[in-house]
N, C-alpha and C positions, 0 to 999 in steps of 0.2 A: 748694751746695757747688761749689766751683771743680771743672776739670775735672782738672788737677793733683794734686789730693786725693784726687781719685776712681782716677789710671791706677794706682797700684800695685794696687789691688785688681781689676780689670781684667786688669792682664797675669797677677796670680798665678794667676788663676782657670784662666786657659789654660793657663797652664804645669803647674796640675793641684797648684799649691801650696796647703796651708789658710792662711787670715788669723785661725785662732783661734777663728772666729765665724761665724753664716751669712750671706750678703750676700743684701742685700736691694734689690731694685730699684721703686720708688714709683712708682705711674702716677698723672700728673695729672688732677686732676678736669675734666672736659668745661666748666664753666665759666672756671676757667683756661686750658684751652686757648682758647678762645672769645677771652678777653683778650689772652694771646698773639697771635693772630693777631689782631687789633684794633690790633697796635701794631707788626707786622710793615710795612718799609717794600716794597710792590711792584708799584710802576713800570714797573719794566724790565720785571720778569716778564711783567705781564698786558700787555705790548705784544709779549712774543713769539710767534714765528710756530707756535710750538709748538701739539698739538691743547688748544683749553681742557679736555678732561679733563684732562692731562696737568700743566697749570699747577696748576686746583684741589690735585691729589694734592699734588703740591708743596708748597703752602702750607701743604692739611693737617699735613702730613708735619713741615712748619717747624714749624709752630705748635706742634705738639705735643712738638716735640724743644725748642723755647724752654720750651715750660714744666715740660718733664723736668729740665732745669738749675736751675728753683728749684725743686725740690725737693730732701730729706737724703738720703741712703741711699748707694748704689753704681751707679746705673745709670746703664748706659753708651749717654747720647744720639750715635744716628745715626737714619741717613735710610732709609726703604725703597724698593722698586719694588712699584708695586700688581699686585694678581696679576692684575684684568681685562686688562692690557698683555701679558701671555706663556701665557694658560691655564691658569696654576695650575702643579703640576707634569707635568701630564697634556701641555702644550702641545708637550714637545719630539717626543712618540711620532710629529707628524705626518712627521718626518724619516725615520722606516721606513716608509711608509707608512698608516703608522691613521688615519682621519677622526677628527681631535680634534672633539666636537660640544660646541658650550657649552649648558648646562640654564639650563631658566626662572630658576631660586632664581642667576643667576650661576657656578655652578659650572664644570665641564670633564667632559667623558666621553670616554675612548678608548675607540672599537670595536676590540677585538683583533683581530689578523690572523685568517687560515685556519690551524688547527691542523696545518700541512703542515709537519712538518721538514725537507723536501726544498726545500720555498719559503723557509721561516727564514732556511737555512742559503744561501740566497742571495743573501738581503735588502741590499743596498746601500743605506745611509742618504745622504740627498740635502745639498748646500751647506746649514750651519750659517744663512746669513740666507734661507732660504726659508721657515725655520720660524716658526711664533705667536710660540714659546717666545724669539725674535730680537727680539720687541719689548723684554724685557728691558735688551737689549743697548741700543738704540736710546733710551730712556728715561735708562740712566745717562749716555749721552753729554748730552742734555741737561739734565739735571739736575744734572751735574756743571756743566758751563757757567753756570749760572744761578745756580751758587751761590758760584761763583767757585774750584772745586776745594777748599773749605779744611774739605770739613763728611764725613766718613766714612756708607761705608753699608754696610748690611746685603747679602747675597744675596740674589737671589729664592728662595722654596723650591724646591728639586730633589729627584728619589726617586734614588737612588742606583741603583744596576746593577738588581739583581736584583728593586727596588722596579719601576721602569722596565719591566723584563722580564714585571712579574706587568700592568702595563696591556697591553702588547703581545699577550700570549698570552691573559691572563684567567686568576684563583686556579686554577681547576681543572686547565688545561693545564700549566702552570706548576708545581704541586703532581706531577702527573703523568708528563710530563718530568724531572723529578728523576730517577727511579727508570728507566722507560721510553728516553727519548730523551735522555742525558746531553749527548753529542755536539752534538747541535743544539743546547741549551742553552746550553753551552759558549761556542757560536761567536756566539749571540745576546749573551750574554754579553761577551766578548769585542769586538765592535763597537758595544754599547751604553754601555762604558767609554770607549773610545775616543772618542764623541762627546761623553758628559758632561765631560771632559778636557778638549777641545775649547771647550766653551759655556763652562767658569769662566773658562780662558785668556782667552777675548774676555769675556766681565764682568768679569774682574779688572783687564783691561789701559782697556775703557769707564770705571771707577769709578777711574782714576788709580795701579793699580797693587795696591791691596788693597783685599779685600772682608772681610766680618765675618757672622759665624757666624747667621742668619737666624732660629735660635728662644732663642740665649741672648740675656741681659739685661746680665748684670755682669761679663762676657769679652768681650773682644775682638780678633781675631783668625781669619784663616784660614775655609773653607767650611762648610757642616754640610750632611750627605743626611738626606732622612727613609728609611727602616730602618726600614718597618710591618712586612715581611714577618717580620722575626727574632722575631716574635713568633708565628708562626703556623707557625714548621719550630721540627725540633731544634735540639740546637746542632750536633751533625754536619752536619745539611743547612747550617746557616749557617757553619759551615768549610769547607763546600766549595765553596757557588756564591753566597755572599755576601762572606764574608769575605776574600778571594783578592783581589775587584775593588774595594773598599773600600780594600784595602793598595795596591793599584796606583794609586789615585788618590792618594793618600798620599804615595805614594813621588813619584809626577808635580809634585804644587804645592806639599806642605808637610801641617803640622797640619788635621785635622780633625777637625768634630764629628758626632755623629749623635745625629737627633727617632726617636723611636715613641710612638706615641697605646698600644701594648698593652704585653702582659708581656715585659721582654726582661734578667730574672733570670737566666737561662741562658746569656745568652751576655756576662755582663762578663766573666766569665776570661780567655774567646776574646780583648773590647776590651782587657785589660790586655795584650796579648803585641804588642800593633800600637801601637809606640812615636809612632806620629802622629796615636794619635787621643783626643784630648784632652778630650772633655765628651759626657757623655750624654745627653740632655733629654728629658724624660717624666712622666708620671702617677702617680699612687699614689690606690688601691687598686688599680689590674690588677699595682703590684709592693709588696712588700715591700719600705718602706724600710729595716727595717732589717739587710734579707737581703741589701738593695742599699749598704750601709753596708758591710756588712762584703766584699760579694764586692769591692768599690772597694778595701777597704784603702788608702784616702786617697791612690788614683795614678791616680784618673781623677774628674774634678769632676763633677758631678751639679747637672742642673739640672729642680728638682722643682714640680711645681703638681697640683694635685686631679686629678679625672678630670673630662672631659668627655662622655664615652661611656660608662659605668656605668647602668644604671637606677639612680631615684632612691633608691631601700633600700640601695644598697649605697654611695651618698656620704656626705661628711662631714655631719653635723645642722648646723653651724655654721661661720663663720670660725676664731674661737676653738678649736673642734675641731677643725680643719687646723693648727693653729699650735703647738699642742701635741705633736698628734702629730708633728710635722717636732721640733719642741726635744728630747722626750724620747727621738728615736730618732739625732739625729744629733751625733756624736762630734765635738770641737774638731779630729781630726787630718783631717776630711774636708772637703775642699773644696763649697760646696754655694753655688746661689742659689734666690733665690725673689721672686715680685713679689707686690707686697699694693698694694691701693687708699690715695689719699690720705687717706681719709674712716677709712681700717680703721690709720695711726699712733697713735691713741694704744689699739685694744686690743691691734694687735702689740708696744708698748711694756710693755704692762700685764702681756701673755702673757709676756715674756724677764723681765720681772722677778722677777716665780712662778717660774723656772726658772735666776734669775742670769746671763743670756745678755745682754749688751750690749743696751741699745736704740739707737735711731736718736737 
C-alpha cells in the first residue's frame, strides 16, 4: 500500500480520531526483510566514516522499513535510533549525576543518587552532549545525512519526569518523598523537565525538525514518554507530581504520547483533560480494555498489544484469543492500533470476519 493511502490513517490516529475500524500494523517476516535488504543499494553507506555499528543499525533499520511498505494494513514505516547508542532510557540520568552502568544481557542501570534532599535539591544537571543519552542526538545527524533527509523517524525511548526521577532516586525514595520530602521532589522534578525539554529540542531539530511517537505503529506525529510509574501511585500522586510535568512538556513542543508496560486505568480521566496528549500505549491483561474503552470515550487513541510481563497463566492461550478479545471489546467510536505478524494475516482476517470487522 502506497504511503498516500496509508497518511490519513496516520494523522487521524493522532489527532485521537476513529477510522471506523481498528488499524493494524503488519510486521514483516525476517525473510523479507533479509530480501529487502539484499536489494537495498549501499555504497555510499558502508564507505562512510560512520562507526560500522552504526551503518549496520542503518541498514537493518532500512531494510525493514522497505519491507514494511509491501506490506497491507496501516503501518506507519520510519527509521529508529538503536538503544545501545544512548543507554536506553536510563542513559540521560548520567546528566545529574548517576553512574549509568550498562548490564551483561545489554541493558542500562542507574545507580540512584544519595537519598539526601539537601543534595537533590542542588543538583545541577550537566551540558546536554556530555551525556550517553547525546549519542541519540549524534546518530540522527547521521542517519539523517545517509538517507538523504527524505525518510522520518521515530524518538529514542525516553521516561518522562517523574519516570526519570524514580531512576534517579530509586522506587522506594521516590515513593517516599511523595508524602515526606515534597519539596525536594518538586525541585527534582522541575529540572528534570527541563532537561528532557531540552534533549527532544536537540532530537527534533538532529532528525530535521520532527520526530514520531517511539512506541506507536499507525500515528504519526510528535514525542511519546514511557509513564511506568502511573502505574504503581494513585491517581492523586500522578496529578500532582506526574501529570503537572507531562503538561509542561506539552505545552513546550506540541502533542504527545505516553508507553506503560502496567495498569494505568486510573489515570485516563486525568489524560483526557491534557489536551496534548494524544495516544496511550500499553498491555492488556494488567488493563481492562474495556474499562479502557470506555474511560477513552473515543478522545484519546489507544494503542494495545498483549502483555509481556504477566506470568504465563495470566496471558492470552492463543493469537486468536488476543484478537478476539481486542474485536469484541472495542467500539467503532474509538480510535485504537495494534500490530499482528505477517504469517498471523490470514487468522487476523478470519478473526474480523467472525465479528464483521473489515479485514486487511
Amino acid at each position: 500500500m502506497r504511503e498516500t493511502e496509508r497518511a490519513p490513517v496516520w494523522d487521524a490516529l493522532w489527532r485521537r480520531r476513529a477510522i471506523g475500524r481498528i488499524a493494524v500494523n503488519v510486521r514483516p517476516a525476517e525473510d523479507r526483510i533479509e530480501q529487502a535488504r539484499k536489494s537495498l543499494k549501499t555504497g555510499d553507506l558502508r564507505r562512510s566514516a560512520a562507526p560500522e555499528s552504526w551503518r549496520e543499525a542503518l541498514l537493518d533499520d532500512l531494510a525493514r522499513r522497505h519491507a514494511c511498505l509491501q506490506m497491507p494494513g496501516d503501518g506507519f514505516p520510519s527509521l529508529n535510533v538503536p538503544r545501545f547508542l544512548h543507554g536506553h532510557s536510563q542513559g540521560i540520568c548520567d546528566l545529574f549525576g548517576a553512574w549509568v552502568e550498562e548490564q551483561p544481557d545489554g541493558n542500562f542501570f542507574a545507580h540512584p543518587l544519595p537519598p539526601d534532599p539537601d543534595l537533590i535539591a542542588r543538583v545541577e544537571p550537566g551540558p546536554l552532549e556530555t551525556s550517553l543519552y547525546w549519542g541519540a542526538v549524534e546518530y540522527l545527524r547521521f542517519a539523517r545525512e545517509a538517507t538523504g533527509g527524505s525518510i522520518p523517524f521515530r524518538g529514542p525511548i525516553m521516561t518522562g519526569p517523574f519516570d526519570t526521577a524514580n531512576y534517579l532516586l530509586g522506587s522506594t525514595v521516590l515513593l517516599e518523598w511523595v508524602y515526606t520530602e515534597p519539596e525536594a521532589l518538586h525541585i527534582l522534578l522541575d529540572r528534570v523537565s527541563a532537561v528532557l525539554g531540552d534533549m527532544v529540542l536537540a532530537l527534533r531539530e538532529a532528525a530535521g525538525g520532527q520526530l514520531h511517537a517511539h512506541h506507536l505503529t499507525c500515528a504519526r506525529g510528535g514525542q511519546d514518554f514511557a509513564s511506568e510509574c502511573r502505574s504503581i501511585v494513585s491517581r492523586e500522586t500522578y496529578e500532582s507530581f506526574d501529570a503537572p510535568y507531562l503538561r509542561r512538556l506539552g505545552e513546550r513542543f506540541g502533542p504527545y504520547a505516553i508507553h506503560s508496560c502496567g495498569a494505568w486505568e486510573r489515570t485516563v480521566a486525568s489524560a483526557r483533560c491534557d489536551h496534548n496528549l494524544r495516544a496511550m500505549n500499553g498491555q492488556v491483561k494488567e488493563n481492562d480494555l474495556a474499562v479502557l474503552c470506555a474511560e477513552a470515550a473515543g478522545e484519546i487513541t489507544l494503542s494495545i498489544q498483549p502483555s509481556a510481563n504477566l506470568h504465563e497463566r495470566y496471558l492470552f492461550d492463543s493469537r486468536e484469543e488476543f484478537f478476539r478479545y481486542v474485536l469484541e471489546r472495542v467500539p467503532p467510536s474509538q480510535p485504537l492500533e495494534l500490530s499482528i505478524d505477517e504469517d498471523e494475516i490470514p487468522l487476523w482476517n478470519r478473526t474480523c470476519a467472525a465479528f464483521n470487522h473489515p479485514t486487511l
